[in-house]
C-alpha positions as CSV (number, residue, x, y, z in Angstrom):
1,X,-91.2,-113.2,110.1
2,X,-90.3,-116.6,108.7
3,X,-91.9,-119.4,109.0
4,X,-89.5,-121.7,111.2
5,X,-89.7,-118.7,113.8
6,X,-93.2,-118.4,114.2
7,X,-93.3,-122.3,114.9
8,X,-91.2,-122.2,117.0
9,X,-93.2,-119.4,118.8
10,X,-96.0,-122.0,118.7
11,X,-94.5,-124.3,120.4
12,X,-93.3,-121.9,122.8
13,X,-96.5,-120.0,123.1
14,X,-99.2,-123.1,122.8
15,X,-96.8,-126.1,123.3
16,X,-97.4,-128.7,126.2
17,X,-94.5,-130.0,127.6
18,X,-94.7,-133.5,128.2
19,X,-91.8,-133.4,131.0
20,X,-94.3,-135.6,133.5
21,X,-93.7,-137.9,131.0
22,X,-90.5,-138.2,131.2
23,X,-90.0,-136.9,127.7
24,X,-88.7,-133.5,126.3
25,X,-91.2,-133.1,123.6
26,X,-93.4,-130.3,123.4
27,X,-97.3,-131.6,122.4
28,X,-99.8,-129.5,120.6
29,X,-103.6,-129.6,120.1
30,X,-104.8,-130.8,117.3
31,X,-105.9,-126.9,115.6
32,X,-102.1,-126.1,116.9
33,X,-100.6,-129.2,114.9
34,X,-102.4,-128.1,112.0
35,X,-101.6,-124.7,112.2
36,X,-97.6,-125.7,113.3
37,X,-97.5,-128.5,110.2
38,X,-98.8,-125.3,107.8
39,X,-96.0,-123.2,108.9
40,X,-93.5,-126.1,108.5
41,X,-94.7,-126.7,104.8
42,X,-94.1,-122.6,104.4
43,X,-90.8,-123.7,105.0
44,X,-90.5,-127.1,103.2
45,X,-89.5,-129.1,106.3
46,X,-90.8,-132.1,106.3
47,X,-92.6,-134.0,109.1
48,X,-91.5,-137.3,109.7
49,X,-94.1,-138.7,111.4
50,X,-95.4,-138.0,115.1
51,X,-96.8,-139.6,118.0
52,X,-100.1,-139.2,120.0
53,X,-101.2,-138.6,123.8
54,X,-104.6,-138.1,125.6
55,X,-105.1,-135.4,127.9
56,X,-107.0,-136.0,130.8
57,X,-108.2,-134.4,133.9
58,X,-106.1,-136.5,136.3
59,X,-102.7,-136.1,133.4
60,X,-101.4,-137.0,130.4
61,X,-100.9,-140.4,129.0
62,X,-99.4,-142.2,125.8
63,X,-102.1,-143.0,123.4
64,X,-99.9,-145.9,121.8
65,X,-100.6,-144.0,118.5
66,X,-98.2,-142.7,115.8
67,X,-97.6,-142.0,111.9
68,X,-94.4,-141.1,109.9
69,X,-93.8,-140.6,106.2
70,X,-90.3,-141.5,104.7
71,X,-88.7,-139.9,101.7
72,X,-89.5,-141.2,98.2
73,X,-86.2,-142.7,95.8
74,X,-85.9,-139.5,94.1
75,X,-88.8,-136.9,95.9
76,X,-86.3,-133.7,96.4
77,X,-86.9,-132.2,99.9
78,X,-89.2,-130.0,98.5
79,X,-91.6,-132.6,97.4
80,X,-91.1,-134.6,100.7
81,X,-92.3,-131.7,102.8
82,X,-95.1,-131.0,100.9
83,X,-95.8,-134.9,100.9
84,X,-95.5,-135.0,104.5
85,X,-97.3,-132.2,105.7
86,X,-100.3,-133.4,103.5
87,X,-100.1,-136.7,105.3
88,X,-99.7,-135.2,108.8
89,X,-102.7,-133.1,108.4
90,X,-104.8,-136.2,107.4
91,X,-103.9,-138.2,110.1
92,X,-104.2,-135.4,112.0
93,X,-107.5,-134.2,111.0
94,X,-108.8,-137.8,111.1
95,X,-107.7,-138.9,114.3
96,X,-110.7,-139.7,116.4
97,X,-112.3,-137.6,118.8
98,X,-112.9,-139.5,122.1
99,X,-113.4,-138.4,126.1
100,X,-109.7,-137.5,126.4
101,X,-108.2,-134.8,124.8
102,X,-105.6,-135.8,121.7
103,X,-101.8,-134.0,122.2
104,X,-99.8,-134.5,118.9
105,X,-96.1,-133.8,118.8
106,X,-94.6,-133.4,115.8
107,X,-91.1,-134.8,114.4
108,X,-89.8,-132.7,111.8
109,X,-86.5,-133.1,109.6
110,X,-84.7,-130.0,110.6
């Protein structure tokens, strides 16, 4: 099974929609969005950044939160998608913990 498949199954399988939003995205937990940006580096596509929203008990809500990485002159795609899944899963990883529940939803260079 490749990579790109079985993120996409986690999104399918684990992925919150964010359609009371407004917004097609699909948002992940944060142990999902690591897993999903490991899967994506499998595959060398690179994350271009992402954005963040709190789940809460009465919904979800923007977090006004966000990162991206953009290619290096010269960084092959290769490089870039190792680069920006190694920044992804540091922001990620660091992004603090509070009473609401952190969604993450990925943009990725497809």
């Amino acid at each position: 099974m490749s990579a790109v498949y079985e993120y996409a199954e986690l999104l399918k399988t684990r992925g919150i929609p964010l359609r009371e939003l407004g917004i097609a995205d699909i948002a992940l937990e944060r142990a999902d969005a690591l897993n999903a940006i490991e899967l994506l580096q499998r595959a060398s596509v690179p994350v271009l950044g992402g954005d963040i929203y709190f789940k809460r008990p009465n919904g979800i809500e923007h977090a006004y939160a966000n990162w991206h990485s953009d290619p290096q002159p010269g960084e092959n795609r290769q490089r870039f998608a190792s680069r920006s899944c190694f920044e992804s899963a540091d922001y990620i990883s660091s992004f603090p913990t509070s009473d609401a529940m952190p969604l993450f939803v990925l943009v990725i260079d497809d």
